[in-house]
C-alpha positions in Angstrom: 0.0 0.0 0.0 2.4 2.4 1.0 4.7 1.6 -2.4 1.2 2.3 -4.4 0.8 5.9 -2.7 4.7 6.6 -3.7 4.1 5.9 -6.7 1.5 8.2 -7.2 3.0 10.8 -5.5 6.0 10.7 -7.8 3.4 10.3 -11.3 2.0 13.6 -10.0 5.0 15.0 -9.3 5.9 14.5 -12.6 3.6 15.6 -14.4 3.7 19.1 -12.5 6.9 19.4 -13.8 6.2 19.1 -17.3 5.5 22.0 -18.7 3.8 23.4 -22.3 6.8 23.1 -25.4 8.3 27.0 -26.0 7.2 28.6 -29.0 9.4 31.2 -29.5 8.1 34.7 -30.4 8.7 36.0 -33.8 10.4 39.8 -33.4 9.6 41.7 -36.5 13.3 42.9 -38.1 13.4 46.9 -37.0 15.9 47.8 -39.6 18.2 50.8 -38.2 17.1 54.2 -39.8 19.1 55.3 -42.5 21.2 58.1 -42.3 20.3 60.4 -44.9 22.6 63.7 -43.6 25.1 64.4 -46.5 27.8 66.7 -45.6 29.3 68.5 -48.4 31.3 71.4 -47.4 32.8 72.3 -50.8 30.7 72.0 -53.7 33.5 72.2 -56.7 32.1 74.6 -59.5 30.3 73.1 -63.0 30.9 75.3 -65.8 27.2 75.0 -67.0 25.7 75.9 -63.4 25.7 79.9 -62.5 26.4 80.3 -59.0 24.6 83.3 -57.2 27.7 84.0 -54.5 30.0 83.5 -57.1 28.8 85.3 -60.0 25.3 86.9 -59.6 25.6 88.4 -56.0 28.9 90.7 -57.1 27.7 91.5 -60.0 24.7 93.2 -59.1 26.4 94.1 -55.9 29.4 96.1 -57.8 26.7 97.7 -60.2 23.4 98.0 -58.6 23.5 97.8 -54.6 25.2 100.9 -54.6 24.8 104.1 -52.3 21.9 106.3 -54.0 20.7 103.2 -55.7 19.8 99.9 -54.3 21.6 99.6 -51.3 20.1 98.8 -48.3 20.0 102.9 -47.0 19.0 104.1 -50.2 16.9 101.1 -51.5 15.2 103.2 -54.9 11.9 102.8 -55.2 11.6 99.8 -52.4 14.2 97.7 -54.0 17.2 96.6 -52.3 20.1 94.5 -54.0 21.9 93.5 -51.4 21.7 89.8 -50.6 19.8 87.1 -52.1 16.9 87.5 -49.9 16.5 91.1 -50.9 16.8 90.7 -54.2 14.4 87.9 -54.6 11.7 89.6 -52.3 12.1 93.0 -54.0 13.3 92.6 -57.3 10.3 90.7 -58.5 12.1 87.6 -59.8 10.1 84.3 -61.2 12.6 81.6 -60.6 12.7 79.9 -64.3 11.4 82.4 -66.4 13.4 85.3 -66.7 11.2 87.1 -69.4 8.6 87.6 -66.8 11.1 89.2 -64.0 11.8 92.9 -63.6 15.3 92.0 -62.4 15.7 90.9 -66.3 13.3 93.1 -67.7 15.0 96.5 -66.5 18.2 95.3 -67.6 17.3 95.0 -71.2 14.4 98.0 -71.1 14.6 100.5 -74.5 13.4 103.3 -72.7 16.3 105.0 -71.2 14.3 106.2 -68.0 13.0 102.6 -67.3 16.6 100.8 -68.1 18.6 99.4 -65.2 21.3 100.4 -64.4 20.8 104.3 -65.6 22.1 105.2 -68.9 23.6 108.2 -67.0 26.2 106.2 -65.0 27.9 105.3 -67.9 28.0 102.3 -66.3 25.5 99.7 -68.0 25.8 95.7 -68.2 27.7 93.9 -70.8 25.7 91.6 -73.3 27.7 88.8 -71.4 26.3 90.1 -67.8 23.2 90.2 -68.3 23.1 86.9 -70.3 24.3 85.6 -66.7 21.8 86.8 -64.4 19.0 85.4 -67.4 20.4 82.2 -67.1 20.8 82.3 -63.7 17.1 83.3 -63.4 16.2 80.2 -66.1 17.9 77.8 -63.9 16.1 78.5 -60.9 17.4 82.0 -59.5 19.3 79.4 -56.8 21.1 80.5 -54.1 24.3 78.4 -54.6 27.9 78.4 -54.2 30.8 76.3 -55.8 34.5 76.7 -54.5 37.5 74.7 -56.6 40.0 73.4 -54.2 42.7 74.4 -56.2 43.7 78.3 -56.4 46.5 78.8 -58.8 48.6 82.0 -57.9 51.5 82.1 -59.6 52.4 84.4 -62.6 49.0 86.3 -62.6 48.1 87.7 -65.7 46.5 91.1 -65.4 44.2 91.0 -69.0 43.5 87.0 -67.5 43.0 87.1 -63.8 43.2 90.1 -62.1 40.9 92.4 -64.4 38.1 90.2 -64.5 38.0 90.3 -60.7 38.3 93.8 -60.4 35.4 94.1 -63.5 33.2 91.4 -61.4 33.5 93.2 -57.8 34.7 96.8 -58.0 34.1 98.4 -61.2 30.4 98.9 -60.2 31.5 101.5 -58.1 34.2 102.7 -59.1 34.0 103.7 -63.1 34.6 107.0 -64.5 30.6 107.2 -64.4 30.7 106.4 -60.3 34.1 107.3 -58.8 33.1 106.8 -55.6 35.8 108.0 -53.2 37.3 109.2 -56.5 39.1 106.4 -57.2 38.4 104.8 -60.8 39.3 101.0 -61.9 39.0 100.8 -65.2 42.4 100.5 -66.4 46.1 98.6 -65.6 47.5 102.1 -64.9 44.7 103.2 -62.2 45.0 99.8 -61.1 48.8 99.9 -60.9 49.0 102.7 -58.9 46.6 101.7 -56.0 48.5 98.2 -56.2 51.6 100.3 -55.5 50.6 102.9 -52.6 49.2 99.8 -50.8 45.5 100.5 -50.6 44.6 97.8 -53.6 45.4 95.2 -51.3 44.8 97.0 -47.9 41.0 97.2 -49.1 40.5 94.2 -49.7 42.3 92.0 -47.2 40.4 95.0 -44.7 43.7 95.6 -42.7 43.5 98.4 -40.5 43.5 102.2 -41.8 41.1 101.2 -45.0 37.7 101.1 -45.7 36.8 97.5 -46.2 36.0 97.1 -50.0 33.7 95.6 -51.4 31.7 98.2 -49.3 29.2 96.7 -47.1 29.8 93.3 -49.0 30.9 90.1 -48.4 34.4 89.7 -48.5 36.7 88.6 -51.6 36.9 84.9 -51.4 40.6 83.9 -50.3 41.5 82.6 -53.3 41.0 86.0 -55.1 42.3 88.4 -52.5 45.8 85.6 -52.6 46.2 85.9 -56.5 45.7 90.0 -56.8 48.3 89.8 -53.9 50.4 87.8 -56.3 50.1 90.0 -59.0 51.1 92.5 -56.7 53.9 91.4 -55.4 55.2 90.2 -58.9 55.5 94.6 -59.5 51.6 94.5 -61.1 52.7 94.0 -64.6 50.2 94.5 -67.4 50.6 91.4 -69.1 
């Protein structure tokens, strides 16, 4: 009797340990978000691309953003040139159609009191200028920037390198139909001399004891300011 009640205290006993089989629980794969920041510091420049810092912001800077015009103190009839913002809040511009955007359409107006900049000045666009800020307009009006990683200083050519700066960020403001300050860029000689009393470069590297230039501007880029200071340094040759 008593081996008969053993045994069914160990059958029980038994069967309270035996549990249910494990079915493992399915987790659903969480991939890991993907990381979509893209860091791109430099964009190097495409020859087919305008670029508004490089090319479009100076240009109408140097010729239009100018004190008694469309700077931001004067700002003629509303408008102010100044920075992209301004310039696509106030100059009326329709990104991708440049036919239909007063920044274009003043700049290739045939009445002489409606045309941008003034007859007067003596300081109008080139063909080539304004064929920039239409494309630039057609392509989006975008406010870009490229920068090349390589800036070649060495034997500056005046006709080549240094001019075409001075055309693209000075000559707005400083033409025989501006002067401002008095002081006129247009050719090697005026150019010369500044470069050799010291305030070509003093201007634009803003060292002490000279009016920052381009006036209320964004600086030169580096690479610009390094090879007028070549050219400089190599006795400002008009080559």
């Amino acid at each position: 009797m008593k081996n008969l009640i053993l045994l069914i205290i160990i059958a029980s006993t038994l069967h309270a340990c035996k549990h249910d089989p494990i079915i493992p629980i399915e987790v659903p794969f969480i991939p890991s978000p993907v990381d979509t920041t893209f860091s791109n510091p430099s964009t190097p420049c495409d020859s087919t691309i305008i670029y508004f810092e490089n090319q479009i912001r100076p240009l109408i800077a140097s010729n239009c953003a100018i004190p008694g015009c469309h700077d931001a103190l004067t700002a003629e009839e509303g408008v102010v040139l100044n920075n992209y913002d301004n310039i696509m809040s106030t100059a009326d511009i329709k990104a991708f159609d440049p036919e239909d955007s007063d920044l274009y359409e003043v700049l290739i107006e045939t009445d002489p009191d409606k045309r941008m900049p003034p007859p007067s000045t003596g300081n109008s666009l080139t063909s080539e200028q304004i064929t920039l800020i239409y494309n630039w307009i057609d392509q989006g009006a975008n406010n870009n920037y490229c920068s090349d990683s390589a800036c070649d200083t060495v034997a500056m050519s005046f006709t080549n390198d240094i001019h075409p700066i001075i055309q693209q960020y000075c000559i707005g403001c400083h033409s025989s139909g501006v002067a401002s300050g008095g002081i006129i860029m247009e050719t090697h000689s005026q150019l010369q001399a500044l470069a050799f009393n010291g305030s070509l470069f003093g201007t634009i590297n803003h060292e002490a004891g000279y009016v920052p230039m381009p006036y209320n501007q964004t600086p030169l880029d580096v690479c610009f300011i390094n090879k007028i200071k070549s050219w400089i340094d190599d006795g400002a040759p008009n080559n």
